[in-house]
N, C-alpha and C positions, 0 to 999 in steps of 0.2 A: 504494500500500500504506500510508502516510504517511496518509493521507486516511483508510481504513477502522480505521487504530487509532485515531486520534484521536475517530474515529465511536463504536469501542468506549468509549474513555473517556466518551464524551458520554450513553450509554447507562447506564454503570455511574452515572454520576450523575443519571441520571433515576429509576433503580428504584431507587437508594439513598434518595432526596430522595422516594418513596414511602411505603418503611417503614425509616426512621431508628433506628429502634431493633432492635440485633441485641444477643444474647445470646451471649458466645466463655468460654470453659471457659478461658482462660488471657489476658494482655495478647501474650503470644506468638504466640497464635491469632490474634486480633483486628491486630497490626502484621502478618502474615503473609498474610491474606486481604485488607484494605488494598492491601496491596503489589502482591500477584497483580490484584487489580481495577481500581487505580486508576493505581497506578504503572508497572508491566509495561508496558500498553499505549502510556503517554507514552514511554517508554526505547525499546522498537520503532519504536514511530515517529519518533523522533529515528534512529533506526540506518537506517530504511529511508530515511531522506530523504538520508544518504550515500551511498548506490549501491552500495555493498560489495554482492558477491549473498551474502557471509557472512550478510548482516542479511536477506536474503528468506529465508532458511532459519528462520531465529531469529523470522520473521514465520509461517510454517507450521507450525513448533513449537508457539508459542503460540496459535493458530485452530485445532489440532487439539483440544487440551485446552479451552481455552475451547468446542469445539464441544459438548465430550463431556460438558462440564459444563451448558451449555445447553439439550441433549436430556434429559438426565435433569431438569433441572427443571422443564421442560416436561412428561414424562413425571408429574412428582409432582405439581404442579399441575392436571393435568386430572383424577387420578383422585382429588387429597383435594378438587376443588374449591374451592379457599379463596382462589384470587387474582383477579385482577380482570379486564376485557378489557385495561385499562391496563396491567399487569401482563406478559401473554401475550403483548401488543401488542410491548412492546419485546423481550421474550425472543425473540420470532420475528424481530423485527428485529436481536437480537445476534447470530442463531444466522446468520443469512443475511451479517450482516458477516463472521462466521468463516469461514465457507463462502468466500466470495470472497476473504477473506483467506490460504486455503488453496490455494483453485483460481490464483490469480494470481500469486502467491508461487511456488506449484511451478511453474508456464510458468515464469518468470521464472530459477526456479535450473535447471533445464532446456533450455533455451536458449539460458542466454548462455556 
């Protein structure tokens, strides 16, 4: 699980290191989405590499929402057409870490 956020992190910085430039309606927005993108998933994965099944939960938590946000950008990208294969490429690849991040995580808090 340790493995797939750290994956996510590697993702949010590739599609970040795509279009560097974002526009946020406040610096509170802007440290806030940061955080959820970049941070969150280093924190998780630090938690998951302790074994606590606390932290698989708190790993399912976040691969749910990351998914939900995935899908919909996915969704807005194919019908404004505006982003790239490079773009889609890795969103398909986030959305499939969350997925696994969710499916693995719940065996994990399920079983032990």
């Amino acid at each position: 699980m340790a493995a797939l956020c750290f994956g996510l992190f590697a993702v949010a910085m590739a599609l970040d290191a795509l279009h560097p430039e974002k526009e946020f309606s406040s610096d509170l927005g802007k440290y806030f989405w940061n955080g959820f993108q970049f941070g969150l998933p280093i924190v998780v994965g630090g938690l998951c590499v302790t074994g606590k099944r606390w932290a698989c939960m708190v790993g399912v938590m976040y691969g749910t929402v990351g998914l939900a946000l995935d899908i919909a950008t996915f969704v807005q990208s194919t019908t404004a057409e505006m982003d790239s294969l490079h773009d889609v490429g890795l969103l398909l690849m986030a959305a499939l870490f969350n997925l696994l991040l969710i499916a693995i995580g719940g065996r994990r808090v399920l079983t032990l």
